[in-house]
C-alpha atoms as an extended CHARMM CRD file, in Angstrom:
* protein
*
       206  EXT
         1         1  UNK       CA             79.9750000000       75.1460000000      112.2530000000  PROA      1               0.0000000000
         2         2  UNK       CA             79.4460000000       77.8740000000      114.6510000000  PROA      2               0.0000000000
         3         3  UNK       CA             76.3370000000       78.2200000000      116.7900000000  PROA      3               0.0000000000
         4         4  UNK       CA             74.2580000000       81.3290000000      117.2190000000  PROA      4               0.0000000000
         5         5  UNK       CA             71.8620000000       82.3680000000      119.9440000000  PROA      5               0.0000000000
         6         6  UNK       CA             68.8090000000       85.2840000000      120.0120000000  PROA      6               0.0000000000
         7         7  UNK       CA             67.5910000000       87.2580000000      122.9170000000  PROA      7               0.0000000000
         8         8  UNK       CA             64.5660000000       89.3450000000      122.7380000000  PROA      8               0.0000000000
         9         9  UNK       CA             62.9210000000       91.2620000000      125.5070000000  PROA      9               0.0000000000
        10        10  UNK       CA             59.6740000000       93.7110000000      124.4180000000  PROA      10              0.0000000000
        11        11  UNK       CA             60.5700000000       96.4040000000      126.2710000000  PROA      11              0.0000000000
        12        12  UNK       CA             63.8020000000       98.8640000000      127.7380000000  PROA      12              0.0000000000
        13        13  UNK       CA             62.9170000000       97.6710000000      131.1120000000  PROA      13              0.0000000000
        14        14  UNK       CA             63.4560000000       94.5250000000      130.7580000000  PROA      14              0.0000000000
        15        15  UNK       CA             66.6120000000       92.2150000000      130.4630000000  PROA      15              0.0000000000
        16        16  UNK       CA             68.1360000000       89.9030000000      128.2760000000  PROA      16              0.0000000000
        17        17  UNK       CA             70.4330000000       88.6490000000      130.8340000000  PROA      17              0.0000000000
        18        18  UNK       CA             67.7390000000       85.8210000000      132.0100000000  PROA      18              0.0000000000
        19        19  UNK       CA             67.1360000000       84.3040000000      128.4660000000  PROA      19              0.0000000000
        20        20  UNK       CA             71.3060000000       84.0690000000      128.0420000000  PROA      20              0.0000000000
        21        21  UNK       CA             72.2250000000       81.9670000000      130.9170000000  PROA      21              0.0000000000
        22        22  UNK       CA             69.1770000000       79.7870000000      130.3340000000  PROA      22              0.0000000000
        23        23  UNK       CA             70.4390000000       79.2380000000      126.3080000000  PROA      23              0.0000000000
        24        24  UNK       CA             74.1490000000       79.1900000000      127.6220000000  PROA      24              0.0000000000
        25        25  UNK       CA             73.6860000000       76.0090000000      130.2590000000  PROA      25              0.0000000000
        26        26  UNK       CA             71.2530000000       74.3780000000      127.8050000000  PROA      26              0.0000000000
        27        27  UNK       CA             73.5990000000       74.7380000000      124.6550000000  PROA      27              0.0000000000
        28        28  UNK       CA             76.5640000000       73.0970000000      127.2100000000  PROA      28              0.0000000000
        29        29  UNK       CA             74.1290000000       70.4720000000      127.6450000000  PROA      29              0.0000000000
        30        30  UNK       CA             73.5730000000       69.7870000000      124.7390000000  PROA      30              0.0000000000
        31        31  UNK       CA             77.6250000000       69.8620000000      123.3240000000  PROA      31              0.0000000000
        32        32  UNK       CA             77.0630000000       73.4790000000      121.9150000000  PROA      32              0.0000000000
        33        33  UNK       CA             79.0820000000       76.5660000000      122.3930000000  PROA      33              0.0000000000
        34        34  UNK       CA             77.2230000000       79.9410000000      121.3170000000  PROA      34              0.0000000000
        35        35  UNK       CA             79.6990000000       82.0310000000      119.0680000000  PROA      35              0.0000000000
        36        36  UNK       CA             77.6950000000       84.8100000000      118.4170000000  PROA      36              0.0000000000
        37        37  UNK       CA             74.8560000000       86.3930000000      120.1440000000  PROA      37              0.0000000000
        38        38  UNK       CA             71.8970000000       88.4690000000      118.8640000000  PROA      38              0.0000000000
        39        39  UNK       CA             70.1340000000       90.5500000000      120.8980000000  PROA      39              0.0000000000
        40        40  UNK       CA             67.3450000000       92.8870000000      121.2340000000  PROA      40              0.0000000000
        41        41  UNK       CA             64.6970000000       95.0640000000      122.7240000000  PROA      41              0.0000000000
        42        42  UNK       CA             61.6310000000       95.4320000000      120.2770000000  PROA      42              0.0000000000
        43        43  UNK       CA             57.6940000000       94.1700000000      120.0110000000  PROA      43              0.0000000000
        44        44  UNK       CA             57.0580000000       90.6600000000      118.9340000000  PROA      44              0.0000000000
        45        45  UNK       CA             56.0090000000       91.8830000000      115.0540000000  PROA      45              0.0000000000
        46        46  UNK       CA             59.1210000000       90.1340000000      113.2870000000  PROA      46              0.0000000000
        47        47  UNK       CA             59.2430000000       93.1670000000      111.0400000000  PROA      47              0.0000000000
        48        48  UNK       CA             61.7180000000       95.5930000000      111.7650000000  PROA      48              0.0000000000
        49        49  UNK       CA             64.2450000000       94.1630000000      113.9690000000  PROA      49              0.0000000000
        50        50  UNK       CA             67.6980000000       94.7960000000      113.1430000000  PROA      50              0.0000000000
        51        51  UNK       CA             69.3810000000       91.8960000000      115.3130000000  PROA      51              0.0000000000
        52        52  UNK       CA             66.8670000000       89.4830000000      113.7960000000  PROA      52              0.0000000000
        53        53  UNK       CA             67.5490000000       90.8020000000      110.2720000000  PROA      53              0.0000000000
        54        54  UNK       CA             70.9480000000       90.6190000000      110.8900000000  PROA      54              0.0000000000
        55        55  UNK       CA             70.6990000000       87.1250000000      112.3520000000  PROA      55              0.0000000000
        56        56  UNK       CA             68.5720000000       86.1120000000      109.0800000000  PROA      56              0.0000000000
        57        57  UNK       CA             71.4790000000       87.5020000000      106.8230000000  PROA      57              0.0000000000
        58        58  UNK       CA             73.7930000000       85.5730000000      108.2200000000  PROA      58              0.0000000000
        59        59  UNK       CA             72.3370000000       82.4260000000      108.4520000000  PROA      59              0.0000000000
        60        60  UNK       CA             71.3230000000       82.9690000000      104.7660000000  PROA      60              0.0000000000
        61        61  UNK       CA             74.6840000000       83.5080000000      104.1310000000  PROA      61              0.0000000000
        62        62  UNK       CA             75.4330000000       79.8850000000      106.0280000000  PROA      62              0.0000000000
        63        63  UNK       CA             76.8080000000       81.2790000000      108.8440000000  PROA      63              0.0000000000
        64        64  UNK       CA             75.2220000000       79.1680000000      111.4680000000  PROA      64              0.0000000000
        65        65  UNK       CA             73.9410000000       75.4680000000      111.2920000000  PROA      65              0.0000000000
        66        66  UNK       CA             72.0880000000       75.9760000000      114.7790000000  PROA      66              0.0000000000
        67        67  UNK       CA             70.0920000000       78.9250000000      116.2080000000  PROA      67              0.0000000000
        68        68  UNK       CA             69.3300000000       78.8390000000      120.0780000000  PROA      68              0.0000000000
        69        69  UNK       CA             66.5350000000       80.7490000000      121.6300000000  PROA      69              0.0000000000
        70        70  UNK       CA             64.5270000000       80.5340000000      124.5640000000  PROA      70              0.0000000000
        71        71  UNK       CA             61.2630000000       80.4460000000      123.3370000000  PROA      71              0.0000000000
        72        72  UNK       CA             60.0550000000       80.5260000000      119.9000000000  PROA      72              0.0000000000
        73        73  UNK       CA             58.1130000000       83.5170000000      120.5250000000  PROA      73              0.0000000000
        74        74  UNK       CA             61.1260000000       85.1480000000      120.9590000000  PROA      74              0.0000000000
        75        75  UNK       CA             61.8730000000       84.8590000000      116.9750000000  PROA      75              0.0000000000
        76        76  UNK       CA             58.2130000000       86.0210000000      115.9530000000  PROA      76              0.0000000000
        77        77  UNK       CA             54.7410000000       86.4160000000      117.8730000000  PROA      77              0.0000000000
        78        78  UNK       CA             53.0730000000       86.8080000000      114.1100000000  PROA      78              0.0000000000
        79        79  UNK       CA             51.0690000000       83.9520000000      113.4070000000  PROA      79              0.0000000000
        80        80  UNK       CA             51.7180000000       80.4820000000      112.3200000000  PROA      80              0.0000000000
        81        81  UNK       CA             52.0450000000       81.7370000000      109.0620000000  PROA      81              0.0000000000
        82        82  UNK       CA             55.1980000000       83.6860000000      109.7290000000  PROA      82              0.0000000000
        83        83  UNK       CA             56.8230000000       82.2910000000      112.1590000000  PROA      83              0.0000000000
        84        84  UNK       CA             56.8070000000       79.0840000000      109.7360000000  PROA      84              0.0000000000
        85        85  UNK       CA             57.7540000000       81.1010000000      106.7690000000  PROA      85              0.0000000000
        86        86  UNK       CA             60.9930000000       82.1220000000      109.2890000000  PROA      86              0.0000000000
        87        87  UNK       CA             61.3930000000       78.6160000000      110.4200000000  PROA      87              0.0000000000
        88        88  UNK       CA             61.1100000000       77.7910000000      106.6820000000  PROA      88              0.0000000000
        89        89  UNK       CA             63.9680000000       79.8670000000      105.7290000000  PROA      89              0.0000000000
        90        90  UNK       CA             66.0950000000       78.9260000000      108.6940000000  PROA      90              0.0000000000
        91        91  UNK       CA             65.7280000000       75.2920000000      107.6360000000  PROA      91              0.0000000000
        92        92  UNK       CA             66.0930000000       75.9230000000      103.5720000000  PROA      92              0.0000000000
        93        93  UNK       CA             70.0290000000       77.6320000000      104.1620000000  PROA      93              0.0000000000
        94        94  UNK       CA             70.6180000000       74.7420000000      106.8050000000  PROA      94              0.0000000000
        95        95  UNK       CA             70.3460000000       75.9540000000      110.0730000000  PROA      95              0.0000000000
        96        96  UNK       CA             68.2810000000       73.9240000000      112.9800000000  PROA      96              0.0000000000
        97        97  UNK       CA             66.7010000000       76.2180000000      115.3290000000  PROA      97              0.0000000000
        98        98  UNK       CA             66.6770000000       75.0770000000      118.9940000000  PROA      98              0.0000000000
        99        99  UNK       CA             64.0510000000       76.0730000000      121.6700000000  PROA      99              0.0000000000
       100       100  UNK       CA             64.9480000000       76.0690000000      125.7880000000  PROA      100             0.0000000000
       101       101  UNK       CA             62.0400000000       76.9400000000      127.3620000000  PROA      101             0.0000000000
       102       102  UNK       CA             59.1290000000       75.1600000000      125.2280000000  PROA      102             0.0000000000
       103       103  UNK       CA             59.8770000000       71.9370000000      125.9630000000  PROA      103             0.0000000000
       104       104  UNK       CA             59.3440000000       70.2650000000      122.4860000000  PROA      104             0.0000000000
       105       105  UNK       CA             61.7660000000       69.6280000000      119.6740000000  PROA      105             0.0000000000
       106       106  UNK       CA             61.1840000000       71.5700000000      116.3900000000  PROA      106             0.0000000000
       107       107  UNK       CA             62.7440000000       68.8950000000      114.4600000000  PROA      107             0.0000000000
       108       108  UNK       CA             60.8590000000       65.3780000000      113.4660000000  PROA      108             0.0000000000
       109       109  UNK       CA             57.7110000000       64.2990000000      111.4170000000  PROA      109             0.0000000000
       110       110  UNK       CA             55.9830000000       66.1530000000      114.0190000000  PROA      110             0.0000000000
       111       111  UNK       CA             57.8590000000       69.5570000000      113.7970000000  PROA      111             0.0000000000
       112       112  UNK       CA             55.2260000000       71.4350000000      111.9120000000  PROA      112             0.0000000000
       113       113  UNK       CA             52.2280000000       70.6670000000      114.4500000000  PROA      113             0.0000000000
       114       114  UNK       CA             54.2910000000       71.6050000000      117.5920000000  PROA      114             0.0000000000
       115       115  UNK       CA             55.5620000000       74.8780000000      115.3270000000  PROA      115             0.0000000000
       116       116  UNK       CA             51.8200000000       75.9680000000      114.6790000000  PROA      116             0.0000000000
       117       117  UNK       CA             50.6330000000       75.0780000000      118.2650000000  PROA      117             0.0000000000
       118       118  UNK       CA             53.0690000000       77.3050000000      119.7320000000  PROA      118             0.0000000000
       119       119  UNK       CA             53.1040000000       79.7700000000      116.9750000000  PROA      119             0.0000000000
       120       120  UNK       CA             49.1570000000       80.5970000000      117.7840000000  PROA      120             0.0000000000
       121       121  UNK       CA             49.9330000000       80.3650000000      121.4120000000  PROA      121             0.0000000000
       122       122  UNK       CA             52.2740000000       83.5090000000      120.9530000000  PROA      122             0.0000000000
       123       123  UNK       CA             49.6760000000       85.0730000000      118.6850000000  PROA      123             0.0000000000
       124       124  UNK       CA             47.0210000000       84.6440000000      121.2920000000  PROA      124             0.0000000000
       125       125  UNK       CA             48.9040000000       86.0670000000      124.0830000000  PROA      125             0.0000000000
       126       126  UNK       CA             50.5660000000       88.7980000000      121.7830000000  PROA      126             0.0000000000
       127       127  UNK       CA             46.4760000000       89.9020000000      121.2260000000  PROA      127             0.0000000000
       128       128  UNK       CA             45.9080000000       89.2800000000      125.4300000000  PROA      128             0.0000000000
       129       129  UNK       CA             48.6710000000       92.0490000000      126.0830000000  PROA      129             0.0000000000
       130       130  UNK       CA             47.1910000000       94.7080000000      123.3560000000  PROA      130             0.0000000000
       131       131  UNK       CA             43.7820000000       94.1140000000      125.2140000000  PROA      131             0.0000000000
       132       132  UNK       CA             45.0650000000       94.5020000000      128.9190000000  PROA      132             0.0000000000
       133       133  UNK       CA             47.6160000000       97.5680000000      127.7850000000  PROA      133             0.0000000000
       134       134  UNK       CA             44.2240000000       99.0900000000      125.7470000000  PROA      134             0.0000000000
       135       135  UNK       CA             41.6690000000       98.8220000000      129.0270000000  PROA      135             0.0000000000
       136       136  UNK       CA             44.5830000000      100.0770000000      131.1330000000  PROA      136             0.0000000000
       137       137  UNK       CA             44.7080000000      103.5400000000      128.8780000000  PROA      137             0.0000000000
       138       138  UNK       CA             40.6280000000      103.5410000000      129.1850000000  PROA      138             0.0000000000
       139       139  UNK       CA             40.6770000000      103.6340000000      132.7950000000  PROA      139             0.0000000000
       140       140  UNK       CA             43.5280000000      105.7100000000      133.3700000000  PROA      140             0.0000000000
       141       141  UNK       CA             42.5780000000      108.5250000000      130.9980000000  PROA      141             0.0000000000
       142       142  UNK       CA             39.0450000000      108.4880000000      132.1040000000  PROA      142             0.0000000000
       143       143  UNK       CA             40.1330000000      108.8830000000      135.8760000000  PROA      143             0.0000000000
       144       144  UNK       CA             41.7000000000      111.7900000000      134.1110000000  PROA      144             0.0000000000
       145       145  UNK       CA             45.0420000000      110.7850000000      133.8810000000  PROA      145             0.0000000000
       146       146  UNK       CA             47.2980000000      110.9650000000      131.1860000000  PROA      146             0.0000000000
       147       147  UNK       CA             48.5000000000      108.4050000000      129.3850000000  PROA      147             0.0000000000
       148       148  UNK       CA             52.7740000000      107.7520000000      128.3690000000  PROA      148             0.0000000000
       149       149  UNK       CA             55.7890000000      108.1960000000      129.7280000000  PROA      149             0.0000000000
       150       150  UNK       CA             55.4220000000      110.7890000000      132.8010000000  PROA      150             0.0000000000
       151       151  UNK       CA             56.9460000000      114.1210000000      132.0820000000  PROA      151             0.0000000000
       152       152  UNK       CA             60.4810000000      114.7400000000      132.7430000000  PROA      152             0.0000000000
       153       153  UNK       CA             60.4070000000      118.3660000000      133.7090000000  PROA      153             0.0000000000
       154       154  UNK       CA             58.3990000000      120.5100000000      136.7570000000  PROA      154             0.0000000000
       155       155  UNK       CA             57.5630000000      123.7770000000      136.3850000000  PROA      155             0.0000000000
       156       156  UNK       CA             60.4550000000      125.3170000000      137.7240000000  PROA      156             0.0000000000
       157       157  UNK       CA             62.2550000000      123.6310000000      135.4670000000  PROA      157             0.0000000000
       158       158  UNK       CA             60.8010000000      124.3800000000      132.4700000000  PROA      158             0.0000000000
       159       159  UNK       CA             61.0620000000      127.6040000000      133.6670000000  PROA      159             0.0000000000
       160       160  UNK       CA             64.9290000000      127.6730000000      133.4670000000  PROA      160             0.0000000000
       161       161  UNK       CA             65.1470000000      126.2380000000      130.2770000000  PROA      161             0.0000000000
       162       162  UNK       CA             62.9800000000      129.1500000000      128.2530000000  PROA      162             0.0000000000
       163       163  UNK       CA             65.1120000000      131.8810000000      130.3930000000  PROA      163             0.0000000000
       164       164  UNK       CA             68.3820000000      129.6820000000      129.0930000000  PROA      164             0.0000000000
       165       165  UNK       CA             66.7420000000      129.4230000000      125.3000000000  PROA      165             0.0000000000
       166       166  UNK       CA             67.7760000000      132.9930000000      124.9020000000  PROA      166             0.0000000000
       167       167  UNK       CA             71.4650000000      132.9420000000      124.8430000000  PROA      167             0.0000000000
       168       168  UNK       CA             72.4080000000      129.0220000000      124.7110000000  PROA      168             0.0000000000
       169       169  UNK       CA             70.9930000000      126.6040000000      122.1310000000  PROA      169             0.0000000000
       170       170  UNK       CA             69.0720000000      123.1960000000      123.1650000000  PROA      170             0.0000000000
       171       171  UNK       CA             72.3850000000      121.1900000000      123.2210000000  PROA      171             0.0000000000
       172       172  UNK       CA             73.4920000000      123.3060000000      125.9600000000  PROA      172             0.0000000000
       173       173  UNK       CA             70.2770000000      123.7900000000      128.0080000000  PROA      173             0.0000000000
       174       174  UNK       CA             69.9590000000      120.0130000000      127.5630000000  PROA      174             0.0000000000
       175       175  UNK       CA             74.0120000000      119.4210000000      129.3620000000  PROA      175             0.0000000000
       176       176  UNK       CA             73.5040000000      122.8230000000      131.6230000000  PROA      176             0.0000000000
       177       177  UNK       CA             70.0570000000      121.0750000000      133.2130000000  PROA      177             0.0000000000
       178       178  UNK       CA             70.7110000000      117.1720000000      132.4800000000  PROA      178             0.0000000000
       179       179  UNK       CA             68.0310000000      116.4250000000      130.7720000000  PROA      179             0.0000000000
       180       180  UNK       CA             67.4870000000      115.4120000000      126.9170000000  PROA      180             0.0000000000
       181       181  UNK       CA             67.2240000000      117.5970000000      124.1590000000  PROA      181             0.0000000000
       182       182  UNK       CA             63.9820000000      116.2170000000      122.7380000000  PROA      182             0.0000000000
       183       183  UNK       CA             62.6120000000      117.5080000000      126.5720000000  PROA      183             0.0000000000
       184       184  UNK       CA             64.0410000000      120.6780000000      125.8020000000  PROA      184             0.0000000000
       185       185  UNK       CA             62.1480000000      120.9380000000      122.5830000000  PROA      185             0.0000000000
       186       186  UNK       CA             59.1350000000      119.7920000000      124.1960000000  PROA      186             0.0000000000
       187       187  UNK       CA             59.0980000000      122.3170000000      126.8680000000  PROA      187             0.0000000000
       188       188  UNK       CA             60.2100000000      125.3190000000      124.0940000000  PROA      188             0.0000000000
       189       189  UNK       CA             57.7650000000      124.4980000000      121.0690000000  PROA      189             0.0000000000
       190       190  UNK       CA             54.7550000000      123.5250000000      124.1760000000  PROA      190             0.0000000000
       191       191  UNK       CA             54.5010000000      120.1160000000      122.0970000000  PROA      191             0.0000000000
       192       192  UNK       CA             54.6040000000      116.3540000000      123.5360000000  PROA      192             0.0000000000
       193       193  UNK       CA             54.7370000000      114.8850000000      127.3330000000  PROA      193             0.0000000000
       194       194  UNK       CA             55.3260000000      118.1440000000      128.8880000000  PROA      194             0.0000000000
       195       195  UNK       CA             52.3400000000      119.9850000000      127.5660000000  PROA      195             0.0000000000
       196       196  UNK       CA             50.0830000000      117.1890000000      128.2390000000  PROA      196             0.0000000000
       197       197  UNK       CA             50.9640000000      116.4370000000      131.5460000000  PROA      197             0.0000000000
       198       198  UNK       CA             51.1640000000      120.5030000000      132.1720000000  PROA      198             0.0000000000
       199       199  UNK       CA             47.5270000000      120.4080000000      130.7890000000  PROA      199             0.0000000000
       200       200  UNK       CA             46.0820000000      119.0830000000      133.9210000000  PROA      200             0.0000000000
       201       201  UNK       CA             47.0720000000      121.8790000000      136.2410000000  PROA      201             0.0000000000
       202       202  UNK       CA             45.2640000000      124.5900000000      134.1390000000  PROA      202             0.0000000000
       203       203  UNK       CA             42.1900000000      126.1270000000      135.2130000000  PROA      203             0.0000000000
       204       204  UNK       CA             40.1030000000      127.2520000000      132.6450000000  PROA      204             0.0000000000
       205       205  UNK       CA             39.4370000000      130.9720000000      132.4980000000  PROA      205             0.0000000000
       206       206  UNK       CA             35.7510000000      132.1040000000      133.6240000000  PROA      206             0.0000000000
């Protein structure tokens, strides 16, 4: 039966590439071949995730009989309610899921302790990064910064692409400049990053 494997990383920065070799030596160890991989760069919410819903689908449709990851809070930082439900349904269309990093075996009389032990571990530090990423907007908007992505334009910039808006459309400021379209709309309709960040060098009138 063919053997599957699922990456997840939380965010575009990050890299998959660490999680795969780790799950490819430990599947060789353990006589296993990955035939398929699913991978990922989403939140820890086991909601909507296409490579995990696709990775459900076809182990529902008895695809797989084993399902490597690295750590189980790499399938669902939810609760030990859901990430049982999802080991549930891995289990009820036959297909064993197998942890590298955790170092305890999901299968056994035991199985369901170690799977709520580590399930509320992932909940608990899922809730540690929401408070550290919360206190870190706090301070930074109350030193008067802004908070998000940085903006993507200066001035001058911006500046070319309203002179350009009146004989080329976004698509070709966007290629003429080499810089997104949704930027472009930002800077034309004074909406999103660019306005907010452009905020801060405003004087107010007397």
């Amino acid at each position: 039966m063919p053997v599957a494997a699922y990456l997840r990383v939380s965010t575009r920065g990050q890299s998959v590439a660490m999680q795969r070799d780790a799950i490819e030596r430990a599947a060789l160890a353990r006589g296993a071949v990955i035939d398929q991989w699913f991978a990922e760069k989403a939140g820890g919410a086991a909601g909507a995730r296409p490579a995990l819903l696709g990775l459900r689908a076809s182990v529902a449709a008895g695809a797989f009989d084993r399902v490597f990851v690295y750590r189980l809070d790499r399938l669902s930082r939810g609760g030990i309610r859901s990430t049982l439900a999802l080991v549930d349904e891995f289990r009820a269309h036959g297909a064993r899921i197998e942890t590298v990093a955790d170092g305890f075996s999901l299968e056994g009389p035991a199985a369901d302790v170690v799977l709520s032990v580590l399930a509320w571990a992932a909940q608990m530090e899922r809730a540690a990064i929401g408070e550290r990423v919360a206190a870190a907007r706090v301070r930074v908007e109350a030193s008067g910064g802004a908070w998000g992505r940085p903006r993507r334009v200066d001035d001058a910039t911006a500046a070319k692409v309203r002179t350009l808006s009146k004989s080329r459309t976004v698509r070709e400021i966007a290629v003429a400049l080499k810089i997104p379209k949704s930027t472009v709309c930002d800077v034309l309709s004074e909406k999103g990053a660019y306005k907010r960040q452009r905020a801060k060098h405003l004087k107010p009138k007397a």
